[in-house]
MIGUTOR-781644 format. One record per residue: residue number from 1; residue in three letters; chain; z, y negated, x negated of N, C-alpha, C, O in turn. Coordinates in steps of 0.1 Angstrom, whole numbers, always signed. Layout:
<atoms>
<NUM, ALA, A, <Z, Y, X>, <Z, Y, X>, <Z, Y, X>, <Z, Y, X>>,
...
</atoms>
This chain:
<atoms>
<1, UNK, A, <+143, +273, -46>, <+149, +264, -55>, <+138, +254, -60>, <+127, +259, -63>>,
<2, UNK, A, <+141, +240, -62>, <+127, +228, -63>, <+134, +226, -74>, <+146, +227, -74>>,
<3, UNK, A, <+125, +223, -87>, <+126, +220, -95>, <+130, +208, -100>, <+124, +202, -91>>,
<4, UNK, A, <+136, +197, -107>, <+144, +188, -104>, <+140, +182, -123>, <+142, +187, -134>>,
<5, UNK, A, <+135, +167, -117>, <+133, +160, -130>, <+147, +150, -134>, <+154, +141, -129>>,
<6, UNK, A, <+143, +160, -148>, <+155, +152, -156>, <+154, +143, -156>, <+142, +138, -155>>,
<7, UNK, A, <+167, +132, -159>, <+171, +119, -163>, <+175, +117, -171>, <+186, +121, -175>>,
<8, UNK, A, <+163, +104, -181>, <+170, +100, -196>, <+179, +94, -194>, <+180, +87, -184>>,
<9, UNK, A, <+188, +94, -205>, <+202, +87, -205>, <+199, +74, -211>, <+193, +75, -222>>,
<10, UNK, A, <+201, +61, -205>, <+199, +52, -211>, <+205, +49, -219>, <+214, +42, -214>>,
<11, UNK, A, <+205, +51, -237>, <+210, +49, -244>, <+200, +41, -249>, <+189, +46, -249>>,
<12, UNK, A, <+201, +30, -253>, <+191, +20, -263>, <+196, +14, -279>, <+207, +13, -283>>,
<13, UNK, A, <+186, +12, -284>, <+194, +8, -298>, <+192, -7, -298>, <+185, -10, -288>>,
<14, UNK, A, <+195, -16, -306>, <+197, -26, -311>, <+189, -34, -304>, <+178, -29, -306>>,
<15, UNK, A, <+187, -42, -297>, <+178, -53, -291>, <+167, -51, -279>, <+158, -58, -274>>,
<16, UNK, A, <+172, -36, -275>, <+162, -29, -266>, <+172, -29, -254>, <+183, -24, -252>>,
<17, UNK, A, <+162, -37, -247>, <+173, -42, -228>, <+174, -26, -224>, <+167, -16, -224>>,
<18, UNK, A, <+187, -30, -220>, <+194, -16, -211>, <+191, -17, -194>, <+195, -27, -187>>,
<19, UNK, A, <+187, -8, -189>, <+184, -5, -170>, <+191, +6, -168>, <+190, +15, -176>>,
<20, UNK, A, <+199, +6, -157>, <+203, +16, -150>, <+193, +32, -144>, <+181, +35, -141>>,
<21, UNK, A, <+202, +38, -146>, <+195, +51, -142>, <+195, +56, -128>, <+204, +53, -120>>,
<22, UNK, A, <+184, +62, -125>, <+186, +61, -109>, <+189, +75, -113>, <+182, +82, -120>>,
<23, UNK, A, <+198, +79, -108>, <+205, +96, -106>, <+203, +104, -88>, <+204, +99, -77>>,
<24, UNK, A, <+200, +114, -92>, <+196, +122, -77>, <+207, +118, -65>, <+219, +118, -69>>,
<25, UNK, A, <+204, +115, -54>, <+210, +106, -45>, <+206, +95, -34>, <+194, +95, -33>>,
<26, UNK, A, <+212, +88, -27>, <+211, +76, -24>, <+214, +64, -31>, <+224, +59, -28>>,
<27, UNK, A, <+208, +59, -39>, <+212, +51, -47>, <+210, +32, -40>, <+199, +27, -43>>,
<28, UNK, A, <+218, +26, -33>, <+217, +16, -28>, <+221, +2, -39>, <+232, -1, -44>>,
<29, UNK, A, <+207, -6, -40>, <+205, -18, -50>, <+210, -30, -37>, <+205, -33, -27>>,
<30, UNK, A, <+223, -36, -46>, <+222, -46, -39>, <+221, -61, -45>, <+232, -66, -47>>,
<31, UNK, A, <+211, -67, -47>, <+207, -80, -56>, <+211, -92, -48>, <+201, -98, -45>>,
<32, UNK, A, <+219, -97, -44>, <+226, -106, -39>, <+227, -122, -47>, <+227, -120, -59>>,
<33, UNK, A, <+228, -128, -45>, <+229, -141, -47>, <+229, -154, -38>, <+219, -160, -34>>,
<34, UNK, A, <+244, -156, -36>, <+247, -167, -26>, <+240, -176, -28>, <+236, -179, -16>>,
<35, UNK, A, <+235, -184, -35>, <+228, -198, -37>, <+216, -199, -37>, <+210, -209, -41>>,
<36, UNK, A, <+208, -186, -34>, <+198, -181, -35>, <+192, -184, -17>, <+199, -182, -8>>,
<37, UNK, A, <+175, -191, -15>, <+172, -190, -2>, <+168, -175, +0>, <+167, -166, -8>>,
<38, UNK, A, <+166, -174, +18>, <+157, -162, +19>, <+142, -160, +11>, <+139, -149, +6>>,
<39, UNK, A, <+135, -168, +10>, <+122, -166, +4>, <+130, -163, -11>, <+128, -152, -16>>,
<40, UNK, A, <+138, -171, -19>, <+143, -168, -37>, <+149, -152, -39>, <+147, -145, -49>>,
<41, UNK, A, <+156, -148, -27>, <+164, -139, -24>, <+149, -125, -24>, <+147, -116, -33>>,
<42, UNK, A, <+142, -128, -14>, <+135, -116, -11>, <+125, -116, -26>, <+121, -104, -29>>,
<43, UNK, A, <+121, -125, -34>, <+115, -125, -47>, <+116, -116, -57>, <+109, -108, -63>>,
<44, UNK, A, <+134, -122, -57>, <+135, -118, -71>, <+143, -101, -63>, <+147, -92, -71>>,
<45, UNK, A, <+144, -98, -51>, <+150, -83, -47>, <+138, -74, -52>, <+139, -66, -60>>,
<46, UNK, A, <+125, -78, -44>, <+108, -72, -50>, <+108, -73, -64>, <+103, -63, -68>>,
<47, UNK, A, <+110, -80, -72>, <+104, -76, -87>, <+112, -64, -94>, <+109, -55, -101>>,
<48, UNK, A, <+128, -69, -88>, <+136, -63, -95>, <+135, -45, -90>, <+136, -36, -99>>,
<49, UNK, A, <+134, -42, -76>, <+129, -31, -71>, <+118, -25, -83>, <+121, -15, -90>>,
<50, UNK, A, <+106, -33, -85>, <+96, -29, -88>, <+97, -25, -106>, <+90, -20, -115>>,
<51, UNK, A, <+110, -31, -106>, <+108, -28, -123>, <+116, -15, -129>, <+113, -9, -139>>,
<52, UNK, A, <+129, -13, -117>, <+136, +1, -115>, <+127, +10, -114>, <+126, +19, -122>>,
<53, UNK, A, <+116, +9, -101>, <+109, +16, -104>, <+97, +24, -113>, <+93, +36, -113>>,
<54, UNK, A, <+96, +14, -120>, <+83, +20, -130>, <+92, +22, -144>, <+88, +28, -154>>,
<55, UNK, A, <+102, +17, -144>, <+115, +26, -154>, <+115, +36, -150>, <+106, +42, -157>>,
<56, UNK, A, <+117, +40, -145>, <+120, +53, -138>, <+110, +67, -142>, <+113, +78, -146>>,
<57, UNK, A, <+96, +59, -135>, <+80, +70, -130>, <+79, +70, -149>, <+74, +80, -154>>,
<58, UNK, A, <+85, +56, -157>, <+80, +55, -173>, <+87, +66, -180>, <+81, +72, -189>>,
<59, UNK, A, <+103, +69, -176>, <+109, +78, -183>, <+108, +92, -176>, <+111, +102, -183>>,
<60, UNK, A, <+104, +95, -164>, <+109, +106, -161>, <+97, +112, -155>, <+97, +124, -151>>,
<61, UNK, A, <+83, +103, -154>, <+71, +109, -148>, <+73, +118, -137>, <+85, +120, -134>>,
<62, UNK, A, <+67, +124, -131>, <+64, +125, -119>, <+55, +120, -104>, <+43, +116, -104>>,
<63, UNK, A, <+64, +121, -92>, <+54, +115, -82>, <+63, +106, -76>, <+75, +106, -77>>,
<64, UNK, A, <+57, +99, -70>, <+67, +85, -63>, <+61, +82, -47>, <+50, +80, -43>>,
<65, UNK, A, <+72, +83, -43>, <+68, +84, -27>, <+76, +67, -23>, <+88, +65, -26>>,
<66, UNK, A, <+70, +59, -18>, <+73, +51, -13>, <+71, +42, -2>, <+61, +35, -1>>,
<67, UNK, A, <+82, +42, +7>, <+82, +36, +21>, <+83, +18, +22>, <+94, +14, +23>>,
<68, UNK, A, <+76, +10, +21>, <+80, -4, +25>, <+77, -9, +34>, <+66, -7, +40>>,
<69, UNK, A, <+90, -19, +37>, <+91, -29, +47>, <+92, -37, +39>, <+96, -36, +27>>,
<70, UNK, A, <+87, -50, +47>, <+88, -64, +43>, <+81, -66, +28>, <+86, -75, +20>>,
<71, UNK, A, <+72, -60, +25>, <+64, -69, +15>, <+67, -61, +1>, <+56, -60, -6>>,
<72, UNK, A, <+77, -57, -4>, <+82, -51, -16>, <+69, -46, -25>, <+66, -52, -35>>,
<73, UNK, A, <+60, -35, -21>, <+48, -32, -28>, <+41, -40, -30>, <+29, -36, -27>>,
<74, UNK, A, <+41, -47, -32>, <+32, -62, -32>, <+22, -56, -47>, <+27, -55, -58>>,
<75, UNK, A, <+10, -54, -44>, <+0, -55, -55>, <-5, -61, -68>, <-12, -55, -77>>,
<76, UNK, A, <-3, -70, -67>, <-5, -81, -80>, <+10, -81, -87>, <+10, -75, -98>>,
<77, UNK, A, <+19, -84, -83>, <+32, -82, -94>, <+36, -70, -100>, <+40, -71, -112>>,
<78, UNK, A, <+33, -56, -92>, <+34, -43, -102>, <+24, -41, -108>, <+26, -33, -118>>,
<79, UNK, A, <+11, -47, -105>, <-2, -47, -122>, <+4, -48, -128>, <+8, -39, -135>>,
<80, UNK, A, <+9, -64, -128>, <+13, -69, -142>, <+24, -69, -145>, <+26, -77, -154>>,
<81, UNK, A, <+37, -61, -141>, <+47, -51, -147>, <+44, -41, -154>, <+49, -38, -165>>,
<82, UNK, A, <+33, -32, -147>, <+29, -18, -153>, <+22, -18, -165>, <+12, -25, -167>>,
<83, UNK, A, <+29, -10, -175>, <+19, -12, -187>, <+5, -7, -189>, <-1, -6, -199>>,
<84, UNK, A, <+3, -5, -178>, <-14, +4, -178>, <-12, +8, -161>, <-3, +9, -153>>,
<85, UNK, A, <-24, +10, -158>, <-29, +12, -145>, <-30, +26, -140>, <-32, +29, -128>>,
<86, UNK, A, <-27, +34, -152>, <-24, +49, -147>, <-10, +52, -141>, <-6, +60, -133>>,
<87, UNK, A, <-2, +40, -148>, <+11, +51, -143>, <+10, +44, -128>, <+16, +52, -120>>,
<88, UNK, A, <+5, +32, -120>, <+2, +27, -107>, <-3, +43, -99>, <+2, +47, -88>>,
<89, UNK, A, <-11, +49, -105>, <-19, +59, -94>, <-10, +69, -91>, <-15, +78, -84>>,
<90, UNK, A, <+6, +71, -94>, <+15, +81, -90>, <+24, +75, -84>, <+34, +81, -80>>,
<91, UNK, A, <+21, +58, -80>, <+29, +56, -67>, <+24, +57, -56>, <+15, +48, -55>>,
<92, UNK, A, <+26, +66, -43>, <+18, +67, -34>, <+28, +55, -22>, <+40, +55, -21>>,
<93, UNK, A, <+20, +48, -17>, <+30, +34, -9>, <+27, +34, +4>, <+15, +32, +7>>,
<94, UNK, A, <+35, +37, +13>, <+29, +37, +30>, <+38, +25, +36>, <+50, +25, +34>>,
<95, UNK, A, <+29, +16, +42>, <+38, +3, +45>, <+37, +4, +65>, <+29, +9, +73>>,
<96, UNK, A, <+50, -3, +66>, <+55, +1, +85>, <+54, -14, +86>, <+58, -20, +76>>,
<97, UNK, A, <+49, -20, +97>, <+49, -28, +107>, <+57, -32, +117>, <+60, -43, +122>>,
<98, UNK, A, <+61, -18, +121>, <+68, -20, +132>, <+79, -10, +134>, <+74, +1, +132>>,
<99, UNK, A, <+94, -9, +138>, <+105, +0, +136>, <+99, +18, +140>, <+103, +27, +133>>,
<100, UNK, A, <+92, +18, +147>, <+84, +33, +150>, <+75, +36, +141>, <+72, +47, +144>>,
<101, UNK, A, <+68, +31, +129>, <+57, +33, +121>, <+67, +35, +112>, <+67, +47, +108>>,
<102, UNK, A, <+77, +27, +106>, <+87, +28, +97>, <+91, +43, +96>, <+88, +51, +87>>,
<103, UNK, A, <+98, +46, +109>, <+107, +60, +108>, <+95, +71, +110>, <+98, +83, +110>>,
<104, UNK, A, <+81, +68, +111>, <+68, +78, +117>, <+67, +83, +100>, <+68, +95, +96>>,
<105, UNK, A, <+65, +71, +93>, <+65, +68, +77>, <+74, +81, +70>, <+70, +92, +67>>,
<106, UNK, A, <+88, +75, +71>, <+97, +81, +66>, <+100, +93, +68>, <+108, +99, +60>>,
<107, UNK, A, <+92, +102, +81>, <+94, +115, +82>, <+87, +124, +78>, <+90, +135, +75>>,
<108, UNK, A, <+70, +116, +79>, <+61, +124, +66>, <+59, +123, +54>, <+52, +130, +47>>,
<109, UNK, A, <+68, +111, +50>, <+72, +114, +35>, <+83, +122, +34>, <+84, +125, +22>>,
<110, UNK, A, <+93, +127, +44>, <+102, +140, +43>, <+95, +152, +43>, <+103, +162, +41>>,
<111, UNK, A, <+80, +154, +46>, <+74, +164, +47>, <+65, +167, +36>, <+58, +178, +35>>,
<112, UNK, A, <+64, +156, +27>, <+54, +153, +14>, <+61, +158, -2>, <+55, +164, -11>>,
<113, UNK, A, <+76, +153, +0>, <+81, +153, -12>, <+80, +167, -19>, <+76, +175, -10>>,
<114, UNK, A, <+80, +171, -25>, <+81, +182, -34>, <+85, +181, -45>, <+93, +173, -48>>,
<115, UNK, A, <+76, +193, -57>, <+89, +196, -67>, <+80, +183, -78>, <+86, +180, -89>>,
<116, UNK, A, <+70, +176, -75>, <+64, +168, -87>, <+73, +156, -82>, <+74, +148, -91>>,
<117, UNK, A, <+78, +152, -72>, <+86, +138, -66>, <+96, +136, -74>, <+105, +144, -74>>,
<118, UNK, A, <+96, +125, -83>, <+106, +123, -88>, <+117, +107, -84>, <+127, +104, -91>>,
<119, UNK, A, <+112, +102, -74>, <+116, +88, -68>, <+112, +87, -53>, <+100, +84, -51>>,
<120, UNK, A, <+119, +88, -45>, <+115, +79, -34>, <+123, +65, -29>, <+136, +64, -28>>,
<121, UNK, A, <+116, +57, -28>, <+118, +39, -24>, <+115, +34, -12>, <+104, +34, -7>>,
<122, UNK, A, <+126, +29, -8>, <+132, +29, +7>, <+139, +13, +8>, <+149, +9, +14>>,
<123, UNK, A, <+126, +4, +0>, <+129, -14, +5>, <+136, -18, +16>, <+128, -17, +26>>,
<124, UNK, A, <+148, -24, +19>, <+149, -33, +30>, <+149, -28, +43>, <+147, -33, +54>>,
<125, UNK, A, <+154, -12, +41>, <+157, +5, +49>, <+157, -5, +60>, <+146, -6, +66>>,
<126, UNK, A, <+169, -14, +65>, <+168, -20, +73>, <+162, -27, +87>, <+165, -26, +99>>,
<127, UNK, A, <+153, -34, +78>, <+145, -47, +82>, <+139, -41, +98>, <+144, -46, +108>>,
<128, UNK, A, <+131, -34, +99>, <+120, -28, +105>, <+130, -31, +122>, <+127, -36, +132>>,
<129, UNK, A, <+142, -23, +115>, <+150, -23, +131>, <+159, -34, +136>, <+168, -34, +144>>,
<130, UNK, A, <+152, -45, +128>, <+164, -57, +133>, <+152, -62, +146>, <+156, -68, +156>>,
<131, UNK, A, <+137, -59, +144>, <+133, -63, +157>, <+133, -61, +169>, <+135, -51, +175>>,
<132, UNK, A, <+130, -75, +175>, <+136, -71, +188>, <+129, -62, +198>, <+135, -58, +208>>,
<133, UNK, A, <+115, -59, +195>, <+112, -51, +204>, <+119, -35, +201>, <+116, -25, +208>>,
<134, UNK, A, <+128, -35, +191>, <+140, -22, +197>, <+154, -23, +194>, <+162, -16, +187>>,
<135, UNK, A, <+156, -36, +200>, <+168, -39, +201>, <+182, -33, +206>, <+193, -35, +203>>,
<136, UNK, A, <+176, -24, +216>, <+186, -15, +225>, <+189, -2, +216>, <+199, +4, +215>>,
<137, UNK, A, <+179, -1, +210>, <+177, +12, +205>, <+178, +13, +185>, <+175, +22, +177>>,
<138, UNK, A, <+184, +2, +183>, <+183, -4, +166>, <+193, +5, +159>, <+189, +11, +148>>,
<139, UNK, A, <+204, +6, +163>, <+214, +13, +155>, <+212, +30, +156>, <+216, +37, +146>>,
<140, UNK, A, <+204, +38, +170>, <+200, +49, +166>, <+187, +51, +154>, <+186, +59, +144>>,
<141, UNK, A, <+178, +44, +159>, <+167, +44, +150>, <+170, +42, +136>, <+164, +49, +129>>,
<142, UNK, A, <+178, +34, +130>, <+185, +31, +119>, <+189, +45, +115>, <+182, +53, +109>>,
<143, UNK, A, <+201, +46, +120>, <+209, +63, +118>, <+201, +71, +116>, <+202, +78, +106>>,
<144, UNK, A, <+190, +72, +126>, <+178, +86, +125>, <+174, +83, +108>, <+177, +90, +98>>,
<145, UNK, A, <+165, +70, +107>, <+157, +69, +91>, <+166, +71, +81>, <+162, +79, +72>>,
<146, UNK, A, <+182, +66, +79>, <+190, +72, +70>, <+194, +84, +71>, <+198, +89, +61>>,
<147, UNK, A, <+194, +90, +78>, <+198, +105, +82>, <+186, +110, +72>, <+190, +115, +61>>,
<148, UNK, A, <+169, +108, +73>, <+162, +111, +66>, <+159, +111, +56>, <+151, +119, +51>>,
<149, UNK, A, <+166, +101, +49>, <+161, +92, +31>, <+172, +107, +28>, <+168, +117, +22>>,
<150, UNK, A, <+186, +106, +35>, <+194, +114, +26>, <+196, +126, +29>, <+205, +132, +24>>,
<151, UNK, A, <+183, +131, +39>, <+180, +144, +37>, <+172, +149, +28>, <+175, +159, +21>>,
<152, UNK, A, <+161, +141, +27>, <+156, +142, +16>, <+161, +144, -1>, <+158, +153, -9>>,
<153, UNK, A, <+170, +128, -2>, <+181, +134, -13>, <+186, +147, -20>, <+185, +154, -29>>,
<154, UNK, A, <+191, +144, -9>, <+201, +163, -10>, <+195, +174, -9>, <+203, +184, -11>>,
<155, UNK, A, <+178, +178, -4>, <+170, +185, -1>, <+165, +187, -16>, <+166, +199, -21>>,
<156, UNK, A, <+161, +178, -22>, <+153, +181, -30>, <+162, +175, -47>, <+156, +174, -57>>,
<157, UNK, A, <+170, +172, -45>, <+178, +167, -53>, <+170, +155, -64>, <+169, +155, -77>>,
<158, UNK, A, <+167, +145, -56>, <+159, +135, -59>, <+166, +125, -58>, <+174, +126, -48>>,
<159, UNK, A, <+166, +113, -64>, <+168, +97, -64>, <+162, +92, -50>, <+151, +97, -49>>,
<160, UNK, A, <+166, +84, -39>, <+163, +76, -31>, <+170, +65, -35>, <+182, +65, -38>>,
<161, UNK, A, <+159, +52, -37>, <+162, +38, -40>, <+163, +35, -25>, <+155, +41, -18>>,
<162, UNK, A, <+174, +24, -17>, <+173, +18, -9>, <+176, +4, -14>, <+179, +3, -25>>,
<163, UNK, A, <+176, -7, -3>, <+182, -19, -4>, <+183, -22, +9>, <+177, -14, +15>>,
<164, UNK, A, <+189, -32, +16>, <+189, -38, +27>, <+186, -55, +26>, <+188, -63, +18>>,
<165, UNK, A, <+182, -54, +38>, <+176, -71, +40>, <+189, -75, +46>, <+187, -87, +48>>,
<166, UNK, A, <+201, -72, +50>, <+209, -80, +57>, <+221, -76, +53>, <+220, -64, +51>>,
<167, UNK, A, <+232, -79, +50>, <+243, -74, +50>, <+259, -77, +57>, <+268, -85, +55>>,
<168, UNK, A, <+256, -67, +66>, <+261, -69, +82>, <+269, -59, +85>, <+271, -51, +77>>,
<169, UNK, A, <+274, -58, +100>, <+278, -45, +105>, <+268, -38, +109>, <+271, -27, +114>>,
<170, UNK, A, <+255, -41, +110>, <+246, -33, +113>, <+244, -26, +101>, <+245, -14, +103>>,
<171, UNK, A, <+242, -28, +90>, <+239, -21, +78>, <+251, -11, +68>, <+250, -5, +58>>,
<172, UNK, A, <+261, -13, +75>, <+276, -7, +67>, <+272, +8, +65>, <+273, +13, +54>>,
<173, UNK, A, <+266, +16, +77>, <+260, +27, +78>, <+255, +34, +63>, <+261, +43, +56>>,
<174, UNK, A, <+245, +27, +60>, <+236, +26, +47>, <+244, +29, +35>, <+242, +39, +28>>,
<175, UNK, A, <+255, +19, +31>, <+265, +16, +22>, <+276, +31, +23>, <+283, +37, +14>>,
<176, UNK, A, <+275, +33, +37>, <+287, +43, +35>, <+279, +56, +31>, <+285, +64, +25>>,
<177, UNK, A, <+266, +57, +35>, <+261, +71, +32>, <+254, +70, +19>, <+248, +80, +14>>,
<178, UNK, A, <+256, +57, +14>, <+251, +57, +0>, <+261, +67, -9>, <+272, +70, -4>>,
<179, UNK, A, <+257, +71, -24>, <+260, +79, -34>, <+265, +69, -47>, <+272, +73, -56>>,
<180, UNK, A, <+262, +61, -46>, <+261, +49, -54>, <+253, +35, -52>, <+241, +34, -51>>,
<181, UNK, A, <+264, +24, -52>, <+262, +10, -51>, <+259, +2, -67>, <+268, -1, -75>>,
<182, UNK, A, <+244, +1, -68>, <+238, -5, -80>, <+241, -23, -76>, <+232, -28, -68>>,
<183, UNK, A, <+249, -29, -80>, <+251, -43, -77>, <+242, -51, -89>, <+244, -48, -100>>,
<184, UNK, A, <+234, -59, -86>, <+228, -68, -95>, <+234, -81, -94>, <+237, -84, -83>>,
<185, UNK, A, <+236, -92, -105>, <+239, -105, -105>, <+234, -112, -115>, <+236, -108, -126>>,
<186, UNK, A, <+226, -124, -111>, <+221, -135, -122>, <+234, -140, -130>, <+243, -147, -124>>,
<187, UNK, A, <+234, -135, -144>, <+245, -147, -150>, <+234, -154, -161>, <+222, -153, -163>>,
<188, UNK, A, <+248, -163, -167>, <+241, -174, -174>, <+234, -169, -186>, <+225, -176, -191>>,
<189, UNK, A, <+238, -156, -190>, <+232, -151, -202>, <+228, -138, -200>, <+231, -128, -208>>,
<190, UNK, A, <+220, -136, -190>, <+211, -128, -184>, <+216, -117, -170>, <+226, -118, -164>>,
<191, UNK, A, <+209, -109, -168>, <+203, -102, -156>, <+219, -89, -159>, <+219, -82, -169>>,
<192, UNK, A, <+232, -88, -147>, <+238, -77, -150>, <+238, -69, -138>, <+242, -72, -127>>,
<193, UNK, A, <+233, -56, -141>, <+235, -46, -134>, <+251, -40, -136>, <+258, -41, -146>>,
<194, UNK, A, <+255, -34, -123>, <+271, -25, -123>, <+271, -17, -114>, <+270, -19, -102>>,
<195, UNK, A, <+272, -5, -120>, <+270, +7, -109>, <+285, +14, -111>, <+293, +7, -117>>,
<196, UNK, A, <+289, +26, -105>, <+301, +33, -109>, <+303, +37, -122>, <+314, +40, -126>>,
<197, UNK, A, <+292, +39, -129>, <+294, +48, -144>, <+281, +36, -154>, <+275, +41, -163>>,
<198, UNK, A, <+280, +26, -151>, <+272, +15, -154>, <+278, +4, -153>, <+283, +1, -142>>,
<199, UNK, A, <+277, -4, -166>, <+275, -23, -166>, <+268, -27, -177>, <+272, -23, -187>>,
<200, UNK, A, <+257, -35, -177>, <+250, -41, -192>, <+249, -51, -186>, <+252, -54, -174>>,
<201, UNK, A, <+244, -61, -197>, <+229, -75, -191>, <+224, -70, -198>, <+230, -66, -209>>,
<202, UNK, A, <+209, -68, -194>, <+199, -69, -196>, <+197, -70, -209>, <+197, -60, -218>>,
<203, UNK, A, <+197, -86, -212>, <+195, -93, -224>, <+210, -99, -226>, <+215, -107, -219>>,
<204, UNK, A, <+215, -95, -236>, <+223, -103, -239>, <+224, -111, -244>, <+229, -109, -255>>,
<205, UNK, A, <+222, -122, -241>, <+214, -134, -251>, <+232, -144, -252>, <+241, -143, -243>>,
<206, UNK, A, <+232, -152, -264>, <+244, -156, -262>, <+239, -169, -268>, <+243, -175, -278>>,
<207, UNK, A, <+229, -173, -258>, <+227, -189, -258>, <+216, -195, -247>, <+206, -189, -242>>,
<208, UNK, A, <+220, -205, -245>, <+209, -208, -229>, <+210, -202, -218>, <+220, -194, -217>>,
<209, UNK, A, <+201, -204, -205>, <+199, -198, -196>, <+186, -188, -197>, <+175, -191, -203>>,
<210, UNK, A, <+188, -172, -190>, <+175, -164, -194>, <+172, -169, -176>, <+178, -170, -165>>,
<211, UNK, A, <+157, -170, -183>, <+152, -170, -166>, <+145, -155, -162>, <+138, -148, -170>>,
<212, UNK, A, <+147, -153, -152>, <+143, -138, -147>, <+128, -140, -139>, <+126, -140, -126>>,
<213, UNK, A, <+121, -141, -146>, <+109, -146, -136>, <+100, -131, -143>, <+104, -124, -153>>,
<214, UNK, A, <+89, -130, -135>, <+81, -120, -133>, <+80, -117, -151>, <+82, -105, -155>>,
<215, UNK, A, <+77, -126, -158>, <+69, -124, -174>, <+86, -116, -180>, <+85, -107, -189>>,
<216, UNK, A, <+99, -120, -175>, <+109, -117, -183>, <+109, -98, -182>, <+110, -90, -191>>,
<217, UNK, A, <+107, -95, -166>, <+111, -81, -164>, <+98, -78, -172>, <+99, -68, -178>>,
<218, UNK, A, <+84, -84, -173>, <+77, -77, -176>, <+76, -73, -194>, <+69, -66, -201>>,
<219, UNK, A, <+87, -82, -200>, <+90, -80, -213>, <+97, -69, -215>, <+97, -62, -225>>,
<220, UNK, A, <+105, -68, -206>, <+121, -59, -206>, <+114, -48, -208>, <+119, -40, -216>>,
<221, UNK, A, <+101, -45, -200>, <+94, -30, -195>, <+85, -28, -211>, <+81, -18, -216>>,
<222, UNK, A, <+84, -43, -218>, <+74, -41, -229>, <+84, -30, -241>, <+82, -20, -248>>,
<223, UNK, A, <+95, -39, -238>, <+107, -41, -252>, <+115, -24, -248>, <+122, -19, -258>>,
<224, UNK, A, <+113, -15, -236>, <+117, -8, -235>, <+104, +7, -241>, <+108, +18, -242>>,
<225, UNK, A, <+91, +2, -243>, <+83, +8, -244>, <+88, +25, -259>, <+84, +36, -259>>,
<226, UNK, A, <+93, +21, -266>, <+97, +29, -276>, <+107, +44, -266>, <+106, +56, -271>>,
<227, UNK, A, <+113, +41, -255>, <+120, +46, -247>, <+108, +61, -242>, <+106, +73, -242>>,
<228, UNK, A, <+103, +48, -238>, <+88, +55, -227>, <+84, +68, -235>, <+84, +80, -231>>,
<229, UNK, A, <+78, +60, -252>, <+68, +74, -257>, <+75, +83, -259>, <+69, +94, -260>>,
<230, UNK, A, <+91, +81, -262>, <+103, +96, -263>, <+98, +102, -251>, <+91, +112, -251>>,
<231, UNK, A, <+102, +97, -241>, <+99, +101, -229>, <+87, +114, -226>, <+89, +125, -222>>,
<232, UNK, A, <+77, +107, -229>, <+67, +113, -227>, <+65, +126, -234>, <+61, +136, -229>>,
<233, UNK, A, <+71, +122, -249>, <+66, +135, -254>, <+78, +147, -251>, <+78, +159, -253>>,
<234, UNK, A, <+83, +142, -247>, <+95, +151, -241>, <+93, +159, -233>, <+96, +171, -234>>,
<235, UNK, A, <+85, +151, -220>, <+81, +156, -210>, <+70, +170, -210>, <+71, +181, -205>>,
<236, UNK, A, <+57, +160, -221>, <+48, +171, -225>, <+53, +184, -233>, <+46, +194, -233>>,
<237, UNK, A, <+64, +182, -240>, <+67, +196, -247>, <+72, +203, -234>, <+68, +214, -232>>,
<238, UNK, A, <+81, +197, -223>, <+84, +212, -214>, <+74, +214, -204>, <+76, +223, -196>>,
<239, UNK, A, <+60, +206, -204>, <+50, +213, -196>, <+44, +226, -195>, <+36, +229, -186>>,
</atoms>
């Protein structure tokens, strides 16, 4: 039996931005926005990934295993998300190149996780197999790496973040073995997440446009800090 980190309940008080909880599962983020290019699209999918995540490692500590494609761990934007440089050293990040390094990835981090894992992140699950050097072979290779995120899941009764770079009939797979669909949308008076047992914005601001640029999530993560040191000492009393 693996021991299994609790999840705080996001209750916030008065002026303190509300984030979704990643609950043990597949939990598939989909950040969409039509008027959005590919380069605005893949931006704002990476920060917002990266701010779930360190919500997450902030409230529930543990270890973080994480698989990317296409750029997601990007170095310089989770510094300056993270409130300090310690909680960075419990994400461990293995990045694939190519559709066989991806799923090579994904299977020794099925062999890694344990009972300190409390997140694994699985960016753009996708991407790796839309190349063409395994074109013949895309939709098994796909099936195989999902087969693994949500073995993992249900193995160890852990949160797997996914997202996809395309959304296609190649990717329905993903969606259907997902546990939950986390939808994100820019509105005019801020950032709303909607999951099945979830809806907030962010900020509820009830004037202007909020702009969601790197300094806003990294406020959200400041303004949420009261959250964190519950957290913590929580954590330290059941050590």
């Amino acid at each position: 039996m693996h021991r299994t980190h609790s999840t705080v309940a996001q209750e916030t008080g008065a002026g303190t931005p509300a984030l979704p909880t990643l609950r043990p599962g597949v939990r598939l983020l989909e950040a969409g926005n039509p008027s959005a290019t590919a380069r605005q699209h893949h931006a704002a999918s990476t920060t917002i990934v990266q701010t779930l995540v360190l919500d997450h490692l902030l409230l529930n500590g543990g270890e973080i295993q994480w698989v990317d494609a296409g750029g997601h761990a990007t170095t310089h934007p989770l510094a300056r998300l993270a409130p300090s440089k310690r909680s960075l050293e419990r994400i461990a990040v293995g990045r694939a190149f190519t559709p066989y390094q991806h799923l090579r990835l994904l299977e020794e981090v099925a062999q890694r996780v344990d009972d300190d894992t409390s997140l694994v992140v699985c960016p753009a699950l996708d991407l790796p197999y839309r190349d063409d050097d395994c074109s013949r072979d895309a939709d098994r290779l796909l099936l195989r790496a999902l087969a693994t995120v949500a073995g993992v899941a249900r193995q160890y009764d852990v949160p797997v973040l996914v997202t996809r770079a395309g959304v296609d009939e190649f990717t329905e797979p993903i969606a259907e073995a997902s546990d939950e669909r986390i939808e994100y949308q820019e509105t005019r008076h801020g950032p709303r997440f909607a999951g099945e047992e979830f809806e907030t914005l962010v900020y509820p601001a009830g004037h202007g446009l909020v702009q969601t640029t790197l300094a806003f999530w990294r406020q959200t993560i400041e303004a949420r800090r009261p959250l964190y040191d519950d957290a913590e000492i929580g954590l330290l009393a059941r050590a």
